[in-house]
C-alpha positions as CSV (number, residue, x, y, z in Angstrom):
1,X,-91.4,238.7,245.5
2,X,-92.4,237.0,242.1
3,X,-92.0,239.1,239.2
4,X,-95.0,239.8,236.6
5,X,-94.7,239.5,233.0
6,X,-95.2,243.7,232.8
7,X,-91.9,244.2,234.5
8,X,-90.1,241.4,232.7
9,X,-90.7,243.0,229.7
10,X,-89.6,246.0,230.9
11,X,-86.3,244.6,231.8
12,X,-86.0,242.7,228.5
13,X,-86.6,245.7,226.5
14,X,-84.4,247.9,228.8
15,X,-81.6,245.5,228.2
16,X,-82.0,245.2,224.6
17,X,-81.9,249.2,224.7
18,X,-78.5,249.4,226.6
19,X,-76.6,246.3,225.2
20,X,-77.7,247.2,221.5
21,X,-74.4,248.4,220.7
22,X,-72.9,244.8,221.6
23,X,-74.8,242.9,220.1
24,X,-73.4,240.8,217.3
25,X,-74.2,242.5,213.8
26,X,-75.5,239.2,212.2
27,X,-77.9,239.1,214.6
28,X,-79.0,242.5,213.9
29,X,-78.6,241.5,210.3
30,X,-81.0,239.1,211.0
31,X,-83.9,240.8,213.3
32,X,-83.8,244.1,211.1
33,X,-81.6,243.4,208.5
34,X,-84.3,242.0,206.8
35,X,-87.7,243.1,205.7
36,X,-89.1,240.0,207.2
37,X,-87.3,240.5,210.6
38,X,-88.2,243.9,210.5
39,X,-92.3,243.2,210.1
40,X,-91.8,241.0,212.5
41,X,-90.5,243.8,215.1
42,X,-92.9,246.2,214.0
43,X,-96.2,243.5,214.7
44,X,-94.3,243.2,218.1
45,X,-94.1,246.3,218.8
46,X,-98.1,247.2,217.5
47,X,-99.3,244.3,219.8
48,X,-97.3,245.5,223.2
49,X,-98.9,249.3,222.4
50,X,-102.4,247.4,222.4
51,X,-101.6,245.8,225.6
52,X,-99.9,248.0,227.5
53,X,-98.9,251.6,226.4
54,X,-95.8,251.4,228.8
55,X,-94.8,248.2,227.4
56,X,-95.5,249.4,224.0
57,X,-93.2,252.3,224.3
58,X,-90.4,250.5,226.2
59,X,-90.9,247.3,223.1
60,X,-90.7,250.3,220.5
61,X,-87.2,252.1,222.2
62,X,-85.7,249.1,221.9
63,X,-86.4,247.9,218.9
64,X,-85.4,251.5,217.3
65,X,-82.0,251.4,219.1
66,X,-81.7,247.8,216.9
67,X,-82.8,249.6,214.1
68,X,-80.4,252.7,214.5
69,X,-77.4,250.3,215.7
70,X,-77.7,248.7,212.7
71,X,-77.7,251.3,210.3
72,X,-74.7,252.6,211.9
73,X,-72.7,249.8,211.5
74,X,-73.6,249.5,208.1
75,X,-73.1,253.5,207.4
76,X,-69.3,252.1,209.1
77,X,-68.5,249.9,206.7
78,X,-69.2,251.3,204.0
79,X,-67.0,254.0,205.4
80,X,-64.2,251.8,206.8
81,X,-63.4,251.2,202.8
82,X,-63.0,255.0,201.9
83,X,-59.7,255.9,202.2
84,X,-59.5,259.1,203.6
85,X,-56.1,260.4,202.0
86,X,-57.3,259.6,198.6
87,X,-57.2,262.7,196.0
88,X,-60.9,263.2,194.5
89,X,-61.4,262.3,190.7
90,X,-62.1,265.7,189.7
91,X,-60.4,268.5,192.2
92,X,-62.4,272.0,192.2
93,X,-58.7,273.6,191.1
94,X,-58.9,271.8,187.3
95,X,-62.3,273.9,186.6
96,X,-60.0,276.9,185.5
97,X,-58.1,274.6,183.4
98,X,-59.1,274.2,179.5
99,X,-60.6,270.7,178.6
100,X,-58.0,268.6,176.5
101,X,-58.3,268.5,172.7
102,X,-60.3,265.4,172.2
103,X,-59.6,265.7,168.1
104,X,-56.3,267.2,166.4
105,X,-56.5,271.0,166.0
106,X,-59.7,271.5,168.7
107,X,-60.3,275.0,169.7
108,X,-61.9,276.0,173.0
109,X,-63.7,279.3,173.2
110,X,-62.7,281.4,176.2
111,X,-64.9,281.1,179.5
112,X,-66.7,283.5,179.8
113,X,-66.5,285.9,182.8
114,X,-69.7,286.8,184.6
115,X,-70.4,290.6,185.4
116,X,-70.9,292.0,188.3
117,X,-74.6,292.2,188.0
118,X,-75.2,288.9,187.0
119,X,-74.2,287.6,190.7
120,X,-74.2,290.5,193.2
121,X,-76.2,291.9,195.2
122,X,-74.4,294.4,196.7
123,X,-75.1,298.5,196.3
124,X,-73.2,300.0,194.1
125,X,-72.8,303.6,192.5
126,X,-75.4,303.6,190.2
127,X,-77.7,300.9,191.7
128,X,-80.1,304.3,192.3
129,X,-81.2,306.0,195.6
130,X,-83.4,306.0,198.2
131,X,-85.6,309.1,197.4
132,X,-89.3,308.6,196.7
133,X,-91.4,310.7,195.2
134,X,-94.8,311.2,196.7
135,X,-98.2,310.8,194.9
136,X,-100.8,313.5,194.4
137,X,-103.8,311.8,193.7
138,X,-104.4,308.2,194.2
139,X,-103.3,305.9,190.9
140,X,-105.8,303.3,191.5
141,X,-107.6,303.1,188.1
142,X,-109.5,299.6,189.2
143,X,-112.9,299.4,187.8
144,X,-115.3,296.6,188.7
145,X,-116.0,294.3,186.0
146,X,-119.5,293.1,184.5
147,X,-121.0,290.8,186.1
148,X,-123.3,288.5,184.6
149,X,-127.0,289.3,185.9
150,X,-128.6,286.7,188.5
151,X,-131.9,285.8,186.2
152,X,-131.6,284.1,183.5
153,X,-133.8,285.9,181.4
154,X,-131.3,288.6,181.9
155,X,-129.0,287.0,181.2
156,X,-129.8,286.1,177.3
157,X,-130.9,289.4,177.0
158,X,-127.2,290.9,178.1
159,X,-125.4,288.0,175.5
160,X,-128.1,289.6,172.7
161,X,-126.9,293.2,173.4
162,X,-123.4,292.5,173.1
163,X,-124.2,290.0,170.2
164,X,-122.7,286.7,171.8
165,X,-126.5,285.4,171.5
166,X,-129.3,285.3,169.0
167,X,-132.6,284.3,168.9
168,X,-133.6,282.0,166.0
């Protein structure tokens, strides 16, 4: 059985898929590392979804698993030098602690406390009740406003009367 170029492509980008995670990261460094690399994929990629949209989409999975093996490698280094016992700079706890005098004889106003109102919103005693008073008569006092008349020589005889307009 002799094999056509359709399926070998299929196998090619199949393997690439699978064996991404094994492959060498200067290599990757070099196919997407790069932005040339990277255009490079992505014209591949544009040119097998012309030809073939089964091709296309096989060319396009395994060129995202380089992609995303790569950025995860790189995500892992950087992480590899954080050291995970270290103490942060600043520790949430030294926020209630007063700054240190920067001069001789600073003073540092209290902080200030917030109120209860300022950041709940939970019901309290006073916060009001739930009865409503009902209405009589309707309290919609809208009144349509002028419009401007659709002929014109309406119009300049409405600016006269409300004297936005004269006549020489």
């Amino acid at each position: 059985m002799k094999g056509t170029p359709r399926f070998g492509v299929l196998i090619a980008s199949g393997a690439v898929f699978l064996l991404a995670p094994y492959i060498p990261y200067s290599v990757l460094s070099l196919t997407v590392g790069n932005r040339i690399g990277a255009f490079v994929l992505l014209c591949l990629v544009i040119y097998t979804l012309m030809v073939d949209n089964i091709l296309g989409l096989a060319t396009f999975l395994a060129v995202a698993a380089l992609f995303l093996e790569q950025r995860r490698r790189t995500v892992e280094r950087v992480t590899k030098h954080l050291d995970p016992h270290e103490k942060p700079v600043f520790s949430v706890e030294k926020l209630n602690e007063p700054a240190p005098n920067i001069v001789p004889g600073e003073v540092h106003p209290p902080s200030k406390v917030a109120e209860v109102e300022d950041y709940s919103f939970e019901p309290t005693e006073d916060s009001g009740t739930n009865k409503y008073d009902t209405v009589d008569e309707s309290i919609n006092e809208k009144q349509p406003l002028e419009t401007v008349p659709s002929q014109p020589n309406e119009v300049s005889d409405m600016l006269q009367a409300k004297g936005l307009a004269h006549i020489n």
